[in-house]
C-alpha positions as CSV (number, residue, x, y, z in Angstrom):
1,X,7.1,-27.1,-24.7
2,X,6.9,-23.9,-27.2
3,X,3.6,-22.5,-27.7
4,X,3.0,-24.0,-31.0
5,X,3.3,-27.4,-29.8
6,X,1.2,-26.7,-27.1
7,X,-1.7,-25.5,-29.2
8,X,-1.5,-28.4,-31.7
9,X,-2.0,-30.9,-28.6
10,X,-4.9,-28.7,-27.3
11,X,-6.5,-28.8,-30.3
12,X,-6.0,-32.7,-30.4
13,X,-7.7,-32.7,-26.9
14,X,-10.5,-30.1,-27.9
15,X,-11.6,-32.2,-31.2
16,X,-11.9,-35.5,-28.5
17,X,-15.3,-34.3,-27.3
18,X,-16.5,-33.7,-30.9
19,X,-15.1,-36.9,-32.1
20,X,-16.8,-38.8,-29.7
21,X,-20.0,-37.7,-30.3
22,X,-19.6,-37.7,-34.3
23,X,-18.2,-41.2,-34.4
24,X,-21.3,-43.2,-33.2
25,X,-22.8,-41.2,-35.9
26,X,-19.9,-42.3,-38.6
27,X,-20.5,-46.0,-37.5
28,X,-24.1,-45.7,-37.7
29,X,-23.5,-44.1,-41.2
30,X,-21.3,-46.4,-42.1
31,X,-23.5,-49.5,-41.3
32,X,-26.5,-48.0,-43.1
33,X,-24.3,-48.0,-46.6
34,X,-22.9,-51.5,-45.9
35,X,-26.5,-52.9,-45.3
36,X,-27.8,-50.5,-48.2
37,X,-25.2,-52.2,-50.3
38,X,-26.5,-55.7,-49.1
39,X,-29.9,-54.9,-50.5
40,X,-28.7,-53.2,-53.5
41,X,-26.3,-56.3,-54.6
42,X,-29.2,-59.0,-54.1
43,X,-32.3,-56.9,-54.7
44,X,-31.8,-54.6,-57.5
45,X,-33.1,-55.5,-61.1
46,X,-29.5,-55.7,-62.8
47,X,-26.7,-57.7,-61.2
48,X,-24.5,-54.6,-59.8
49,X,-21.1,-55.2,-58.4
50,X,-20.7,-55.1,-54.4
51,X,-19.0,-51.5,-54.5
52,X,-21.7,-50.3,-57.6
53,X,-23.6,-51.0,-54.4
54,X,-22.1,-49.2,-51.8
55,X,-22.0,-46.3,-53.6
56,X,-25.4,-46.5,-54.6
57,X,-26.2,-46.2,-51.3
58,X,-24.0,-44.1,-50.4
59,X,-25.6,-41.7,-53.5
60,X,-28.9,-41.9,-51.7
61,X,-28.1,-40.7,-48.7
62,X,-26.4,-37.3,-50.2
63,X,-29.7,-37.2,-52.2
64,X,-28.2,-37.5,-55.7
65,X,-29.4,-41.6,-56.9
66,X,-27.1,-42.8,-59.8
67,X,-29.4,-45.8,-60.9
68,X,-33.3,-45.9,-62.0
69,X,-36.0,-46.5,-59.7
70,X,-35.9,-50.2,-58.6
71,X,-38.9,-52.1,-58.6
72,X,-37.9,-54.4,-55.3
73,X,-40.3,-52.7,-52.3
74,X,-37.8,-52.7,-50.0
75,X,-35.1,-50.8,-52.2
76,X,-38.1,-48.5,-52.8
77,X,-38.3,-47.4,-49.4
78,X,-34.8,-47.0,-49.5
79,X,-35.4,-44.5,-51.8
80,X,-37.8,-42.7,-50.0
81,X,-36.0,-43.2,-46.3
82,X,-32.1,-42.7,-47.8
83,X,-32.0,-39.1,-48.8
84,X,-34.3,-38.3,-45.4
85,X,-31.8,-39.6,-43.1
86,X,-29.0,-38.0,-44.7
87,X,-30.0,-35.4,-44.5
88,X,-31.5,-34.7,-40.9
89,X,-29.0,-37.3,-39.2
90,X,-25.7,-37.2,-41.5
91,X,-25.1,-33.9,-42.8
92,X,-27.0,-32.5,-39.5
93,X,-24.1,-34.4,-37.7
94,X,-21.5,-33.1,-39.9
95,X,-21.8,-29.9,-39.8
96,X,-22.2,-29.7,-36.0
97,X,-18.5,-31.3,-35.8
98,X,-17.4,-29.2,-38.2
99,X,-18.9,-25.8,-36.7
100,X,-17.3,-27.0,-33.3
101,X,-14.0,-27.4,-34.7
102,X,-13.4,-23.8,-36.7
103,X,-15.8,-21.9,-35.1
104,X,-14.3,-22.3,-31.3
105,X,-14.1,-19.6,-28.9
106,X,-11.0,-19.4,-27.1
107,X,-12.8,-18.5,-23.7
108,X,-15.0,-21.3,-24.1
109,X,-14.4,-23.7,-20.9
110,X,-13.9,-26.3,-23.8
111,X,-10.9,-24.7,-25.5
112,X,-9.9,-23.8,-22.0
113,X,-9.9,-27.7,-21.1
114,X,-8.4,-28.4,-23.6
115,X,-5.2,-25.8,-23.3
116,X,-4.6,-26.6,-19.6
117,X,-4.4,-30.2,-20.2
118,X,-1.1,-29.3,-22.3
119,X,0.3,-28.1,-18.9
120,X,2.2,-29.4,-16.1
121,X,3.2,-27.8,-13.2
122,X,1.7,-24.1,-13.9
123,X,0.2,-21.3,-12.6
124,X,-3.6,-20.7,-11.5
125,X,-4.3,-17.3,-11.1
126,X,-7.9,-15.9,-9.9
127,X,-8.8,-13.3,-10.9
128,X,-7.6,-10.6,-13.2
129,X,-8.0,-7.3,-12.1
130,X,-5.5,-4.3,-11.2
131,X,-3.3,-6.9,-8.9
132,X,-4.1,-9.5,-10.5
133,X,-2.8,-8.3,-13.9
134,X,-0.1,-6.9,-12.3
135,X,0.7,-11.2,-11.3
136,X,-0.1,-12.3,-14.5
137,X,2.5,-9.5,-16.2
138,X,5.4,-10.7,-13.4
139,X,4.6,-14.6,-14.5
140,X,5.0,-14.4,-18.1
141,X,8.0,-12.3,-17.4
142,X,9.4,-15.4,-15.1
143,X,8.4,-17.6,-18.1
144,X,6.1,-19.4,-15.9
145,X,2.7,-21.0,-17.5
146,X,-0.4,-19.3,-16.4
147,X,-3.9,-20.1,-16.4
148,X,-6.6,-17.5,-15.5
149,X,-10.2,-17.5,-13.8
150,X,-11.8,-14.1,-14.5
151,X,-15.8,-13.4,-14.0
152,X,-15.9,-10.8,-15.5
153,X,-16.6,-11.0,-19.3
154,X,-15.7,-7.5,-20.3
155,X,-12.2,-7.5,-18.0
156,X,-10.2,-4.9,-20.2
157,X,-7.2,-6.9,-19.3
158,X,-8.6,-10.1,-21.0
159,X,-6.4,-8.7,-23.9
160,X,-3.5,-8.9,-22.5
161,X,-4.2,-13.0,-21.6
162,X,-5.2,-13.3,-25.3
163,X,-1.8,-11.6,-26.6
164,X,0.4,-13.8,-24.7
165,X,-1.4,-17.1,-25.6
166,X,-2.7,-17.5,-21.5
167,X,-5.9,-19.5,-21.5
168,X,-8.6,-17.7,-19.7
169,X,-11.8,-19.6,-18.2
170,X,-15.1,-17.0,-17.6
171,X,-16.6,-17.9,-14.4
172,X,-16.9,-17.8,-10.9
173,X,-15.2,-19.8,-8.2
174,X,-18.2,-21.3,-7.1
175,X,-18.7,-22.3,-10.9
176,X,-18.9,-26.4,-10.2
177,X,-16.0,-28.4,-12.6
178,X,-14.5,-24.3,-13.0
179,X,-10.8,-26.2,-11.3
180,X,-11.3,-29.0,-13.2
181,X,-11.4,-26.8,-16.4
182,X,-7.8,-25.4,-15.9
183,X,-6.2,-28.7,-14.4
184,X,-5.6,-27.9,-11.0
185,X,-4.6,-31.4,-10.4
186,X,-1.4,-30.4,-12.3
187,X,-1.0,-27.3,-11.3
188,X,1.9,-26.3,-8.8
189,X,0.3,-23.5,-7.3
190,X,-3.5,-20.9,-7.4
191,X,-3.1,-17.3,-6.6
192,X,-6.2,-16.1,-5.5
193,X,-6.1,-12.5,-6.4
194,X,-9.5,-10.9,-6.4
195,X,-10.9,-8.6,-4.0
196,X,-13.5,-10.7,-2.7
197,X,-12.1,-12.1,0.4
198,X,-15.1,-14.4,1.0
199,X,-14.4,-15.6,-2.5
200,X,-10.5,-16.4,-2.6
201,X,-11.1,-18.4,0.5
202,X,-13.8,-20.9,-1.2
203,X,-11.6,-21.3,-4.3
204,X,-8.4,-21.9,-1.4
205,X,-10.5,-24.4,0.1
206,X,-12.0,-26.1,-2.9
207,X,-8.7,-25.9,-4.7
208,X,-7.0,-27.9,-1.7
209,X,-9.8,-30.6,-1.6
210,X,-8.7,-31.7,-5.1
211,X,-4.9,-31.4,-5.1
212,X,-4.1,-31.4,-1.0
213,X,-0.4,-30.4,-1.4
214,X,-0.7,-27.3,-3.6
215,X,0.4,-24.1,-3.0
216,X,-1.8,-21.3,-2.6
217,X,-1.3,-17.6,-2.3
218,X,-4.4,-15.6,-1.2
219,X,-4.5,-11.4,-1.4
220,X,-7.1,-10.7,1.2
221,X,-8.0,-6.9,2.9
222,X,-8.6,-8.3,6.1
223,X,-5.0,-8.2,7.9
224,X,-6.2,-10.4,10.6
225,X,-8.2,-12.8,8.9
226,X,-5.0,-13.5,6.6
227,X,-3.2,-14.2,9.5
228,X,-4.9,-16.5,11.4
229,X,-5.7,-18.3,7.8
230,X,-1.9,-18.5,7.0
231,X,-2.1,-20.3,10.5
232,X,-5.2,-22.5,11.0
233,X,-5.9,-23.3,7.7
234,X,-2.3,-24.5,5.7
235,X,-2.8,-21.6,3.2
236,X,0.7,-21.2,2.5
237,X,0.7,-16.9,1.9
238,X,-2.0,-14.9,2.7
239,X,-1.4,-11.4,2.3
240,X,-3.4,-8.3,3.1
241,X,-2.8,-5.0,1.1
242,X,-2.3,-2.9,4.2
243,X,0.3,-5.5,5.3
244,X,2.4,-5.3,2.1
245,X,2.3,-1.7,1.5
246,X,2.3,-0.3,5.2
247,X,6.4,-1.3,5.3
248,X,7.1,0.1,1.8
249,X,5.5,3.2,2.6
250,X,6.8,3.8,6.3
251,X,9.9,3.5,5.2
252,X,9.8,5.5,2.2
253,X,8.9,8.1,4.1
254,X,11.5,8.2,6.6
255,X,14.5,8.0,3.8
256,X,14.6,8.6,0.4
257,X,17.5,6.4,-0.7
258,X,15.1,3.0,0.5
259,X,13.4,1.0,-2.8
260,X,11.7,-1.5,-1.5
261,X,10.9,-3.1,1.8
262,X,9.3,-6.4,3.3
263,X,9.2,-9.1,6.1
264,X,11.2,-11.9,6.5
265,X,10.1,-14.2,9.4
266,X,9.1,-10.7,11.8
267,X,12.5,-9.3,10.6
268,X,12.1,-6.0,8.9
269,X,14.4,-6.0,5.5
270,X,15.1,-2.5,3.3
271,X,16.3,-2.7,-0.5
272,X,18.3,1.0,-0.7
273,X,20.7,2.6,-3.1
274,X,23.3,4.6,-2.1
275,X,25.9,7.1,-3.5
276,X,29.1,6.9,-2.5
277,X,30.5,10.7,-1.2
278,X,34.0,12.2,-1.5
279,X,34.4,12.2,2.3
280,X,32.6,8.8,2.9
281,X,34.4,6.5,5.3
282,X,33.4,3.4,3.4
283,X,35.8,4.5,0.1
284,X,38.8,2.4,-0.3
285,X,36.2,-0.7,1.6
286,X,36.0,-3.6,-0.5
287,X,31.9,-5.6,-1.1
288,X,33.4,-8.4,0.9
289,X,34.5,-6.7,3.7
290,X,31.3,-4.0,3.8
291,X,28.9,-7.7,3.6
292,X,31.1,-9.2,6.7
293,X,31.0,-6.0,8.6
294,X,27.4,-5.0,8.5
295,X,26.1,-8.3,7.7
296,X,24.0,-7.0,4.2
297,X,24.2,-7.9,0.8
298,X,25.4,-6.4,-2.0
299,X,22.5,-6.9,-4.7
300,X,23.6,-4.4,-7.5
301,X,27.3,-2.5,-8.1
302,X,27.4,0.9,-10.5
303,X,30.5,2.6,-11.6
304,X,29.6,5.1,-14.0
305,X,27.5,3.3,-16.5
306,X,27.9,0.0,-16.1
307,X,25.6,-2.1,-13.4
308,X,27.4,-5.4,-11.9
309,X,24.3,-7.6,-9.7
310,X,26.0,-9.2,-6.9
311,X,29.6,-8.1,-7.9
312,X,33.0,-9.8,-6.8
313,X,33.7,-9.5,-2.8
314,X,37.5,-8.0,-4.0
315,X,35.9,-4.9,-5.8
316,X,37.1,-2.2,-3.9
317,X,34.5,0.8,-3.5
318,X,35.3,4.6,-4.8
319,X,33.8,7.8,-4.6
320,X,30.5,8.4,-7.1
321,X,29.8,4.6,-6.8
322,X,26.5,3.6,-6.6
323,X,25.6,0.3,-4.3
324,X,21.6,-1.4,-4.1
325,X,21.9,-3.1,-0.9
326,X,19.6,-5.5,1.3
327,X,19.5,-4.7,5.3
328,X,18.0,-3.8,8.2
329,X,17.0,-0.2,8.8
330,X,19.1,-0.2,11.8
331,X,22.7,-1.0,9.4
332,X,21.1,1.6,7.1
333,X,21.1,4.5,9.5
334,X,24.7,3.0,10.3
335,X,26.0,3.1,6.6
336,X,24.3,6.7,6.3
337,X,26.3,8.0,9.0
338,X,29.8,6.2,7.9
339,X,29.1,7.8,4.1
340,X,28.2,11.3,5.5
341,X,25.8,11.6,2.7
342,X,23.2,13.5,4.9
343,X,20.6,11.6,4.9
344,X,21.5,9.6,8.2
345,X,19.6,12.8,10.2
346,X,16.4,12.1,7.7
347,X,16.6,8.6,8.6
348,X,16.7,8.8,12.0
């Protein structure tokens, strides 16, 4: 659904709390000039017509009469009682509705409502800090729908929500009817971001109370607590900052060709880019044959200023080619040493 669309349903479901207040008030409104009309038609001292009566009535209760004072006691104090409750009851109503519609605040937990109830199958994300707007910035980039939970008012990257049309609740996660505001029930998955351990873990747990099969990704410091929550508790990822920079930087530090690094299942996996050498033993070795023998993969291909991701397993590798590849440290060290680059004496 493009974002247009989207906003002309929320603002269909954020004029349905308005409306429902405003249309007792429009039937009660409505009956007054009907039953006004009544009076007017039978009461009045000239015959008037049934709609010279309604809008009689309706005259009165904008306080401008169009007909002289009646002598009937009854359509007296309808002359006195008309204008009155039009003006505390009526035009009171109407303008609250009216201020509610243009005058909404996009941060209000109504508008909120009434954006998240546009979405299926999105993004909560809690909190919206350094990490967090780091999270948001790789969703929108996925083209996944995001909804945020920030407490802080002043958040400097509250901006950044507002530019890209995300919905942003202010509150807490102990706020009551907070989930309810961005639709967790629809949701596919929350990412607690925050660093408040304490308070990831009671969103988690609340969060999974009203939608028991969603996903949930939790940031926490505590590298043992998040690992006996990603075990005892169904959390499906809970992640510590030591635990996902301790690899990248271990490795970093023992060879500079190594991008990236992570954990897959206990097994250590290294994203490095390496330049082919004149005397390298791997020249004339085609992708398919360097995958099969060393068990890696291929993710990116570079000769001279084109990039190929995941080229063909027939393209044969020459000297000043530059390959990204996924492996183990071990088959790094082992590709180091076969490309004499000297680097394998660093890595070891």
């Amino acid at each position: 659904m493009r974002s247009r669309e989207r906003r002309a349903r929320a603002w269909i479901n954020y004029l349905r709390k308005p409306l429902r207040r405003f249309v007792p008030l429009f039937g009660f409104a409505m009956g007054t000039v009907f039953l006004g009309g009544v009076a007017f038609y039978f009461l009045y001292d000239q015959r008037l017509s049934f709609s010279q009566s309604l809008w009689t009535t309706f005259a009165l209760l904008t306080g401008e009469p169009t007909l002289d004072w009646p002598r009937h006691w009854l359509l007296e104090a309808l002359y006195y009682v008309l204008p009155i409750l039009g003006l505390v009851v009526v035009l009171d109503g109407f303008i609250r509705f009216t201020y509610y519609a243009f005058r909404r605040d996009e941060s209000s937990p109504e508008w909120v409502r009434a954006m998240s109830e546009t979405m299926n199958n999105h993004v909560v994300l809690f909190g919206l800090g350094k990490v967090g707007f780091r999270v948001l910035q790789q969703l929108i980039a996925l083209g996944e729908l995001v909804t945020v939970i920030e407490k802080d008012p002043h958040c400097p990257n509250l901006a950044y929500a507002r530019n890209h049309g995300v919905p942003f609740r202010i509150g807490n996660g102990r706020e009551e009817g907070i989930l309810d505001d961005v639709n967790i029930r629809q949701a596919k998955s929350l990412i607690c971001a925050t660093n408040d351990d304490l308070a990831n873990l009671e969103l988690a747990i609340d969060a999974r109370k009203l939608k028991p099969g969603l996903r949930i990704v939790m940031r926490m410091y505590d590298q043992e607590l998040a690992e006996k929550i990603r075990d005892t508790m169904g959390i499906d990822l809970a992640f510590s900052t030591a635990m996902l920079a301790a690899p990248l930087f271990a490795t970093a530090s023992a060879d500079p060709c190594i991008l990236n690094s992570f954990y897959v299942e206990e097994r250590l996996l290294v994203i490095a880019r390496l330049t082919i050498t004149e005397g390298s033993e791997l020249l004339g070795v085609s992708v398919g044959e360097l995958v099969r023998t060393h068990q890696l993969v291929v993710v990116t291909y570079k000769r001279g200023s084109g990039t190929i991701f995941h080229p063909p397993t027939d393209t044969v590798i020459q000297a000043g080619d530059v390959v990204t590849i996924e492996c183990e440290p071990q088959t790094l060290r082992k590709l180091h040493n076969l490309n004499r680059d000297g680097a394998a004496a660093t890595a070891g």
